[in-house]
C-alpha positions as CSV (number, residue, x, y, z in Angstrom):
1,X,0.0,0.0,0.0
2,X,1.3,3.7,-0.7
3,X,2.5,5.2,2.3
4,X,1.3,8.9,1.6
5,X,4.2,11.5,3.0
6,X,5.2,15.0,2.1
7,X,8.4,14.8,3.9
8,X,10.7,14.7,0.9
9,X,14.5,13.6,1.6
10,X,16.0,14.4,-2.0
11,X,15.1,16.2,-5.4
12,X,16.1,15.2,-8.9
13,X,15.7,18.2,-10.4
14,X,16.4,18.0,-14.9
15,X,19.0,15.4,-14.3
16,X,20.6,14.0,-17.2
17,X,23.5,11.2,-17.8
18,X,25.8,10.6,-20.2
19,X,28.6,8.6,-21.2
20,X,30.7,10.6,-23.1
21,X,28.9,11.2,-25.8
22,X,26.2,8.4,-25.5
23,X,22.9,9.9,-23.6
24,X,21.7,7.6,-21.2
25,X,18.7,9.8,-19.4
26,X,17.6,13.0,-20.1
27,X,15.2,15.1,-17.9
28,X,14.7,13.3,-14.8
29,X,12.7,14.7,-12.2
30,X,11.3,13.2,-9.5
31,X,11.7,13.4,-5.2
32,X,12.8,10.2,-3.3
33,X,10.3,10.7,1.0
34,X,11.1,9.5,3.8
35,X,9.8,6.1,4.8
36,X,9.2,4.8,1.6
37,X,11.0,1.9,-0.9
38,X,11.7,3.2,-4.5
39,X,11.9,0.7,-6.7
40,X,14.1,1.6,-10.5
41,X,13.4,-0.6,-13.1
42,X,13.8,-0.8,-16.5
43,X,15.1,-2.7,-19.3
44,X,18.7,-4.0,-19.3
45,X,20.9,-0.9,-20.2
46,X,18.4,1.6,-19.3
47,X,20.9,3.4,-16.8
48,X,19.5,1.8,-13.7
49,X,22.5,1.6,-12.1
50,X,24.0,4.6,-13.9
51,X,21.3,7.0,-11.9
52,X,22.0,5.0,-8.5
53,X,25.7,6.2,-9.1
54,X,24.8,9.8,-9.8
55,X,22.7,9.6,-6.7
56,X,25.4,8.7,-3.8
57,X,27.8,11.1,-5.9
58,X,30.1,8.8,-7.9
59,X,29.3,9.9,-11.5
60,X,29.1,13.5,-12.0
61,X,25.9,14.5,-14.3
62,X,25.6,15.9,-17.6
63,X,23.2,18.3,-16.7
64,X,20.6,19.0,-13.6
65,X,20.7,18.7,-10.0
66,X,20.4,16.6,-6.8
67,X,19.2,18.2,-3.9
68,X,19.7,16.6,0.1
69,X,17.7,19.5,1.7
70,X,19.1,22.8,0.4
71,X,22.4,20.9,-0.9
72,X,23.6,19.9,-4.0
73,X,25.5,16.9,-4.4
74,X,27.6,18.1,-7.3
75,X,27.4,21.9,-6.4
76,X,28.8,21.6,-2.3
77,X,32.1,22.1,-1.3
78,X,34.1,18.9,0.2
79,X,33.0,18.9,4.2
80,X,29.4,19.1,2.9
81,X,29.7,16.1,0.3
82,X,31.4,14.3,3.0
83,X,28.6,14.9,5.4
84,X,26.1,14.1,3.3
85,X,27.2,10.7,2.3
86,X,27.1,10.0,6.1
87,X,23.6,10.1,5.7
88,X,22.9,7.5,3.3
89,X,24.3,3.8,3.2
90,X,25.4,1.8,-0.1
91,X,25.0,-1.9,-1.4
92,X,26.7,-2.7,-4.3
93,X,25.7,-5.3,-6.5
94,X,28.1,-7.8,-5.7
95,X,28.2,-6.9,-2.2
96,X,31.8,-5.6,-2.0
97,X,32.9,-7.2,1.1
98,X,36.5,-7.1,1.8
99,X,37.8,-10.4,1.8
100,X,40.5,-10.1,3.8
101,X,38.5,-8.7,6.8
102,X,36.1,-11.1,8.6
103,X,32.5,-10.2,8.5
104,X,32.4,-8.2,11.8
105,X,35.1,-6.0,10.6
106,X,33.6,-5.5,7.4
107,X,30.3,-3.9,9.2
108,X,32.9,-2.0,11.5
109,X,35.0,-0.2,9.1
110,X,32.8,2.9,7.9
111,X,32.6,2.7,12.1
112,X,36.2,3.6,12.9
113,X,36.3,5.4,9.8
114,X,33.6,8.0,10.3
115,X,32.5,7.5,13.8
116,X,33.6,8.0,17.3
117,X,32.4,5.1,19.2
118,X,35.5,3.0,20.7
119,X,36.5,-0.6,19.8
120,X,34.1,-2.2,22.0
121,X,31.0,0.1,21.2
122,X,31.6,-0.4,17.6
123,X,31.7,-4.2,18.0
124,X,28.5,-4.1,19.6
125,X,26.7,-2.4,17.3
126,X,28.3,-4.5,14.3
127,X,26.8,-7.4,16.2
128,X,23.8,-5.7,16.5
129,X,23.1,-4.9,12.8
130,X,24.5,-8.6,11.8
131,X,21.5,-9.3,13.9
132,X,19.3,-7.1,12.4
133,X,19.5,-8.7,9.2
134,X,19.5,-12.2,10.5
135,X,23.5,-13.2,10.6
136,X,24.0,-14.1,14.5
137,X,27.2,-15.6,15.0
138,X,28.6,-14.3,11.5
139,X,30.9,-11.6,13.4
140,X,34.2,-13.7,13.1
141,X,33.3,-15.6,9.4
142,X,35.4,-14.7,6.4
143,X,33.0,-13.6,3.9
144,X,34.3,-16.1,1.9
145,X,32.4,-18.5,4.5
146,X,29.1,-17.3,3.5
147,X,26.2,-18.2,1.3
148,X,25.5,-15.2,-1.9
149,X,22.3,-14.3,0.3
150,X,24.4,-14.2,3.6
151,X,26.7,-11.8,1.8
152,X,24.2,-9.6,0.0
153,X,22.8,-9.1,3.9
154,X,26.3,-8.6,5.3
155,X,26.8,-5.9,2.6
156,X,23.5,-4.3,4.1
157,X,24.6,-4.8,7.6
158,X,27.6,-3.0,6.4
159,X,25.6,-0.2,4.8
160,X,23.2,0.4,8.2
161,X,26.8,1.0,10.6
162,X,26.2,4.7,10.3
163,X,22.6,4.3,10.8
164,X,21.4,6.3,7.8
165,X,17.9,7.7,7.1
166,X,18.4,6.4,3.3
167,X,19.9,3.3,1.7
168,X,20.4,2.5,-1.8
169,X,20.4,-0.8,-3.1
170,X,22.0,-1.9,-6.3
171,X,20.3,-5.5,-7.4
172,X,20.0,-6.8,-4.3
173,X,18.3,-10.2,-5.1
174,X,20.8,-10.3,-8.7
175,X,21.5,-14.1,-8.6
176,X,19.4,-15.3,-5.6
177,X,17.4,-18.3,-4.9
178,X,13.9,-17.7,-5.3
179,X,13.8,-18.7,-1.3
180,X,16.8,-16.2,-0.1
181,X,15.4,-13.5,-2.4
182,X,11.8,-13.5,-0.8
183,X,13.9,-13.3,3.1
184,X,15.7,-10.4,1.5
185,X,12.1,-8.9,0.4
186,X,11.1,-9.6,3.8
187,X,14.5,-7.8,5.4
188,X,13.8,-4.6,3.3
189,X,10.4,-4.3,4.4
190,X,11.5,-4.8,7.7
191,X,13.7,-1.5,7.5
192,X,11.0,0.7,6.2
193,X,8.4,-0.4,8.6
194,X,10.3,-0.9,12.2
195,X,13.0,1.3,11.4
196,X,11.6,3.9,9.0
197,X,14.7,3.5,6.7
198,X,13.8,5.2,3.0
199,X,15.2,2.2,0.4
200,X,15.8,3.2,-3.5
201,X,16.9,-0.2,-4.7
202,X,17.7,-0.9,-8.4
203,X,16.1,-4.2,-9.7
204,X,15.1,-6.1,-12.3
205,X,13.2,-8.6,-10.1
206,X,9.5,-7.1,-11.0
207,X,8.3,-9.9,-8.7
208,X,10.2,-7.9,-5.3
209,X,9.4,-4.3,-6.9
210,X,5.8,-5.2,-6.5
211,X,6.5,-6.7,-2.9
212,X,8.4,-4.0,-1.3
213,X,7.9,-1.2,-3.1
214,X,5.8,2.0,-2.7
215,X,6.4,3.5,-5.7
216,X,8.5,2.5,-9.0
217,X,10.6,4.6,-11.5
218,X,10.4,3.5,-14.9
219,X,13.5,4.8,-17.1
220,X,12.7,4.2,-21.1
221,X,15.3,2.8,-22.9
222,X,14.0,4.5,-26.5
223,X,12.8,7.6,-25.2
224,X,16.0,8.1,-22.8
225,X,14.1,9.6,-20.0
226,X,11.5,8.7,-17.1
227,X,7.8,7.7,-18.6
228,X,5.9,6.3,-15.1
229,X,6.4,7.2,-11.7
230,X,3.6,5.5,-9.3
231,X,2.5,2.7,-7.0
232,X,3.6,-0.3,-9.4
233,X,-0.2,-1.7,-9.2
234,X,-1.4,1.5,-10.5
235,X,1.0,1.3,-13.6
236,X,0.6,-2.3,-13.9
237,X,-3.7,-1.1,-15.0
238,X,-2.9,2.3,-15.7
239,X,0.1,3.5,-17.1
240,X,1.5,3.5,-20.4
241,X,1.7,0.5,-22.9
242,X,5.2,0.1,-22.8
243,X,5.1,0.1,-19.3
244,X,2.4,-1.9,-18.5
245,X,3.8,-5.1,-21.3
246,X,7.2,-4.5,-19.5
247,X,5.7,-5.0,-15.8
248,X,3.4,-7.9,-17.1
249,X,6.2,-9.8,-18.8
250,X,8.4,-9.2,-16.0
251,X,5.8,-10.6,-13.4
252,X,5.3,-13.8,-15.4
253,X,9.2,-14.2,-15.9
254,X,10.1,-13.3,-12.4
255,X,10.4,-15.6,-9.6
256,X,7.5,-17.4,-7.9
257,X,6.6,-16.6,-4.8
């Protein structure tokens, strides 16, 4: 169900990406609120995971603006960058665990990077959100010790450290189980509701943008820009043709539940 809010977290204000000379997006505009899961789909080479880069500030647009309050990602001097990436945490794709760091210290290094909590506070709280996402006893592993869907949670553990207000996910059930990608549904949902986390995850798993999500970004791959913005059961009966054959074909591909 939508979960109505006016309290908006960040603008996209006539963003558009390229790569070198290659468009990718033109003219995006749209607000990511608080307490909600945005889900970005598309077809394959769409930019999905292009605009999730311009978003935490790794790709520097071609045009346009993103706004964290009154701030502009690309338009802020250093300490204010800085500070704002504090607010939001990051899974990559393939998790990006540093392999030769166990699990716990994984989850702990943004900790003694960018906190101040000692060596036994920050232990605690790694424990704390290994727990969260369901990895008790996973502090001392090697990641090289754990399942893909252990990791993928581990990467998320790693992202809440800082306890941000937003967290963007890049593919997070990419080359699941059908079984480990529903408890990873069931972990985002978790966030939003108990801990009022805001999610913008990246997928092409129309089966989990229709579980989790409250609203979902559709980029056009012909027309270069954003054509549907809505509660994805609303575009699935009202939005345009292209969008509503793309969420139809991707529900009866995806995964069952």
């Amino acid at each position: 169900m939508l979960r109505p809010t006016t309290d908006v977290l960040v603008q996209v204000l006539g963003l558009t990406m390229a790569h070198g000379a290659q468009l990718v997006q033109r003219d995006l505009q749209f607000d990511i609120r608080h307490g909600e899961v945005l889900a970005i789909v598309g077809p394959s080479g769409c930019g999905k995971s292009t605009l999730l880069r311009h978003l935490v500030g790794l790709q520097t647009p071609r045009a346009g603006r993103i706004l964290y309050g009154q701030d502009d990602l690309y338009d802020a001097d250093d300490d204010t960058v800085a500070a704002l990436r504090r607010r939001f945490g990051v899974m990559f794709q393939a998790g990006a665990l540093w392999s030769s760091m166990t699990v716990g210290d994984n989850v702990m290094l943004p900790m003694r990077l960018f906190g101040s909590l000692g060596p036994r506070e920050r232990a605690l709280q790694a424990r704390f959100k290994l727990a969260l996402v369901g990895l008790d006893g996973c502090f001392d592993l090697e990641p090289s010790a754990l399942s893909g869907g252990m990791r993928k949670r581990a990467a998320i553990a790693r992202a809440l450290a800082l306890d941000p207000t937003l967290l963007y996910l890049d593919e997070p059930s990419s080359g699941l189980d059908p079984l480990n990608a529903a408890r990873l549904d069931e972990l985002i949902l978790r966030l939003r509701d108990h801990l009022a986390t805001t999610v913008v995850m990246v997928t092409h798993d129309i089966d989990s943008a229709f579980a989790v999500s409250d609203r979902l970004l559709y980029l056009d791959e012909r027309e270069k820009t954003m054509t549907a913005l809505d509660h994805p059961a609303t575009l699935l009966q009202h939005g345009p043709p292209t969008v509503r054959e793309f969420l139809s074909r991707g529900r009866s591909a995806a995964r069952l539940p």
